[in-house]
MARFI-235369 format. One record per residue (C-alpha): residue number from 0; residue in one letter; x, y, z. Coordinates in nm, 3 decimals. Layout:
N
+-----+---+---------+---------+---------+
|   k | r |    east |   north |      up |
+-----+---+---------+---------+---------+
| NUM | A |       X |       Y |       Z |
...
+-----+---+---------+---------+---------+
This chain:
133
+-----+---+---------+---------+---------+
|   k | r |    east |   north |      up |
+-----+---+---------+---------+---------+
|   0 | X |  13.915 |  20.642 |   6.742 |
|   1 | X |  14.052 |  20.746 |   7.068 |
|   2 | X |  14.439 |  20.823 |   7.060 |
|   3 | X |  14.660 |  20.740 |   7.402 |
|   4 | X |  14.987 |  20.970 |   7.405 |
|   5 | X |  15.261 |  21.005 |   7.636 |
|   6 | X |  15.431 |  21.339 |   7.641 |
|   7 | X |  15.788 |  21.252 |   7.589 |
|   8 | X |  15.913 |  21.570 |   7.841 |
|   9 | X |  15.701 |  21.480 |   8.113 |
|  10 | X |  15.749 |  21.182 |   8.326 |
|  11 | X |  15.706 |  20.828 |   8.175 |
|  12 | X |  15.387 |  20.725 |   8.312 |
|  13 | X |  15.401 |  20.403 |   8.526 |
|  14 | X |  15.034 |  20.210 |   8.347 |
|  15 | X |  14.840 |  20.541 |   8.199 |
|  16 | X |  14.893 |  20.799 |   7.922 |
|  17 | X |  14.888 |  21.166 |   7.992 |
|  18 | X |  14.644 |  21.241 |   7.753 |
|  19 | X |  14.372 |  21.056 |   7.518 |
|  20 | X |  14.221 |  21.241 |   7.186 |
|  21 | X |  13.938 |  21.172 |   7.094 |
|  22 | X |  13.812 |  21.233 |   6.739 |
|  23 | X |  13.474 |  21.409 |   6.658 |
|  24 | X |  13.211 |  21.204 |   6.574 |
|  25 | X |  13.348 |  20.947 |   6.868 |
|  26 | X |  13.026 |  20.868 |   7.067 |
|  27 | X |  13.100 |  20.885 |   7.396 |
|  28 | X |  12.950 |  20.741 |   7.764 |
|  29 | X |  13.047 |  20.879 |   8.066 |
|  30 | X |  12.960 |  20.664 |   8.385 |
|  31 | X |  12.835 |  20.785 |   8.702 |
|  32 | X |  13.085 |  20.662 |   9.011 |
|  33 | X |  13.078 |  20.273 |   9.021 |
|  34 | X |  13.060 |  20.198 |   9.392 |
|  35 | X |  13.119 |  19.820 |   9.569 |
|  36 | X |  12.706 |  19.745 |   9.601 |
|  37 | X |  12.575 |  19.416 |   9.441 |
|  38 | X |  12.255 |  19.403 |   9.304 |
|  39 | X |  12.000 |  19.430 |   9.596 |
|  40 | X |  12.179 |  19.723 |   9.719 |
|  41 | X |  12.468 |  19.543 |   9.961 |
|  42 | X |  12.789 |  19.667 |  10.015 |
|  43 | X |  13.049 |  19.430 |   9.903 |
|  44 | X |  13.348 |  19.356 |  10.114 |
|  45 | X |  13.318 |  19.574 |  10.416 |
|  46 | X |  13.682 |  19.677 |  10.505 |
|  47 | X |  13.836 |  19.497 |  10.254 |
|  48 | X |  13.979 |  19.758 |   9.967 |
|  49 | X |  14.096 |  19.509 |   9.700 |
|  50 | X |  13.748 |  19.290 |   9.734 |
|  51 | X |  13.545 |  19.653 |   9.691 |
|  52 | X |  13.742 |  19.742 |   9.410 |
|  53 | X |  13.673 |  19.409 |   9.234 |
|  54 | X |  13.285 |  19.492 |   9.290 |
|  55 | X |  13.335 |  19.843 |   9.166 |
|  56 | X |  13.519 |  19.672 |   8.791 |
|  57 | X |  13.230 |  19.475 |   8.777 |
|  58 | X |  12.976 |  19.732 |   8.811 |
|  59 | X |  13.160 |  19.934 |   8.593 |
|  60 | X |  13.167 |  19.657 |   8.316 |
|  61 | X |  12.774 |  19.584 |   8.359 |
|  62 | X |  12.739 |  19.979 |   8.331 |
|  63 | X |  12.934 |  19.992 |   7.956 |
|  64 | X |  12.798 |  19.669 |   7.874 |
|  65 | X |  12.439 |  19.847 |   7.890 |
|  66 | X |  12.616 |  20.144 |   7.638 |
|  67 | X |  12.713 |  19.939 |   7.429 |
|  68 | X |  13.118 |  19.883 |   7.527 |
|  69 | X |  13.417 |  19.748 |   7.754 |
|  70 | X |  13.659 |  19.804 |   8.008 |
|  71 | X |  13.941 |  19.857 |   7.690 |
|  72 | X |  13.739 |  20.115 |   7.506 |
|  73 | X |  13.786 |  20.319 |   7.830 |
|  74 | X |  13.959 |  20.660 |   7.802 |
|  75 | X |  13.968 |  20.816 |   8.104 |
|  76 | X |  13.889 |  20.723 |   8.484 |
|  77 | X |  13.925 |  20.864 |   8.822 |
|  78 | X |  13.979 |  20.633 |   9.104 |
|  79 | X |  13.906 |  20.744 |   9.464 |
|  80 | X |  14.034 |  20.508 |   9.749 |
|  81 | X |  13.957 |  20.587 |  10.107 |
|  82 | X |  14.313 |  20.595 |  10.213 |
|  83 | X |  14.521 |  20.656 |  10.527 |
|  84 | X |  14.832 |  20.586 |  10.346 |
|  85 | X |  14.998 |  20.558 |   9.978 |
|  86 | X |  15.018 |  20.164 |   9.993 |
|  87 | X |  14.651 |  20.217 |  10.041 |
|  88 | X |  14.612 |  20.353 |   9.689 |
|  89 | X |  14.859 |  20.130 |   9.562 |
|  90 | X |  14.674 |  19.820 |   9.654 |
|  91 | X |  14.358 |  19.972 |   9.422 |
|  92 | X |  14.537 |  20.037 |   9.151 |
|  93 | X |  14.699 |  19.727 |   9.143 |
|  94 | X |  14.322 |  19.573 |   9.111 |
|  95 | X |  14.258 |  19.832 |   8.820 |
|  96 | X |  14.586 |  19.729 |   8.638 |
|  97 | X |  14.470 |  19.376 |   8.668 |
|  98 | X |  14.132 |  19.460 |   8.514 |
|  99 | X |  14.172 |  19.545 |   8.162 |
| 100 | X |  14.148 |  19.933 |   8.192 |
| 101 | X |  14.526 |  19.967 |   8.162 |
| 102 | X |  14.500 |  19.809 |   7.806 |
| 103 | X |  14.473 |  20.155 |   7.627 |
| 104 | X |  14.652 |  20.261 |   7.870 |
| 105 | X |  14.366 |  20.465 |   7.946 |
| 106 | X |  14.459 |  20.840 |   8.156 |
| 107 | X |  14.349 |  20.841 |   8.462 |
| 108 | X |  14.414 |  21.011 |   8.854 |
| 109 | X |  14.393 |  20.831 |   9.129 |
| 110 | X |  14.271 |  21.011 |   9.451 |
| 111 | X |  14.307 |  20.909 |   9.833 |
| 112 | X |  14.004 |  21.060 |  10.034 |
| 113 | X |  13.853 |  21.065 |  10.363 |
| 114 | X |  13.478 |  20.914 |  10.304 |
| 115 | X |  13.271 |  20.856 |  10.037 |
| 116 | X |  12.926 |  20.817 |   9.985 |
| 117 | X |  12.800 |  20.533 |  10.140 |
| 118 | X |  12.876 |  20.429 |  10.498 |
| 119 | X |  13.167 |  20.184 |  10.491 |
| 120 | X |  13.295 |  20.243 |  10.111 |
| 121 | X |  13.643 |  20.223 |  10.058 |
| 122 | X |  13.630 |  20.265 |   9.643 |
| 123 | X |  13.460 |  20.419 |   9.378 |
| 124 | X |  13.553 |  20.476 |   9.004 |
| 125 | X |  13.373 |  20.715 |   8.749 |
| 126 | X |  13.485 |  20.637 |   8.375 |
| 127 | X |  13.444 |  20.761 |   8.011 |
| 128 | X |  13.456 |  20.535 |   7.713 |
| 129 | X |  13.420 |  20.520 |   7.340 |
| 130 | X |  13.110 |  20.337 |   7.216 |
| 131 | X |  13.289 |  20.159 |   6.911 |
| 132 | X |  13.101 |  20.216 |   6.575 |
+-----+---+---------+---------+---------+
């Protein structure tokens, strides 16, 4: 079973743990980067951060679904935003809080960039999670 721990020098972490262990014999999935298309290929929410990030949560769910798990059996995610500014970020990670991923609380880094793959994407999220036995 995967193991959330805080390090008690560091910094308290605001809604993730600095580390997760996770025991041998865990199987594991590791997602590629969910991105805000529905299923015929449309991006979702053009200029609109929090409405992409929804789309990218639900992707992400449909993508452990098919491996066999959930948004709380997540251990570890990186979130990239395209942002111009912090509040940018903070208005993604609010979504992600919202979602169920900060259950474990799972560790994660969140990343302002310039662009990302596909013309007019604001958000994309790439995960890891314990298939539960």
């Amino acid at each position: 079973m995967a193991t959330h721990r805080v390090a008690p020098a560091l910094f308290p972490p605001p809604s993730y743990s600095h580390s997760v262990v996770v025991e041998a014999g865990e199987r594991l999935v590791f997602t590629a980067g969910g991105v805000p298309l529905d299923p015929a290929g449309n991006l979702v929410g053009p200029g609109d951060r929090v409405r992409q990030a929804e789309q990218v949560l639900t992707n992400l769910s449909e993508q452990l679904r098919q491996a066999g798990t959930d948004l709380e059996h997540v251990v570890n995610t990186t979130v990239y935003v395209v942002a111009e500014q912090t509040s940018d970020l903070s208005t993604v990670w609010e979504v992600v809080t919202a979602s169920g991923l900060t259950v474990g609380p799972h560790s994660s880094t969140l990343l302002g960039v310039s662009f990302l793959g596909y013309t007019g994407q604001l958000v994309e999220i790439t995960a890891v999670a314990v298939i539960p036995s």
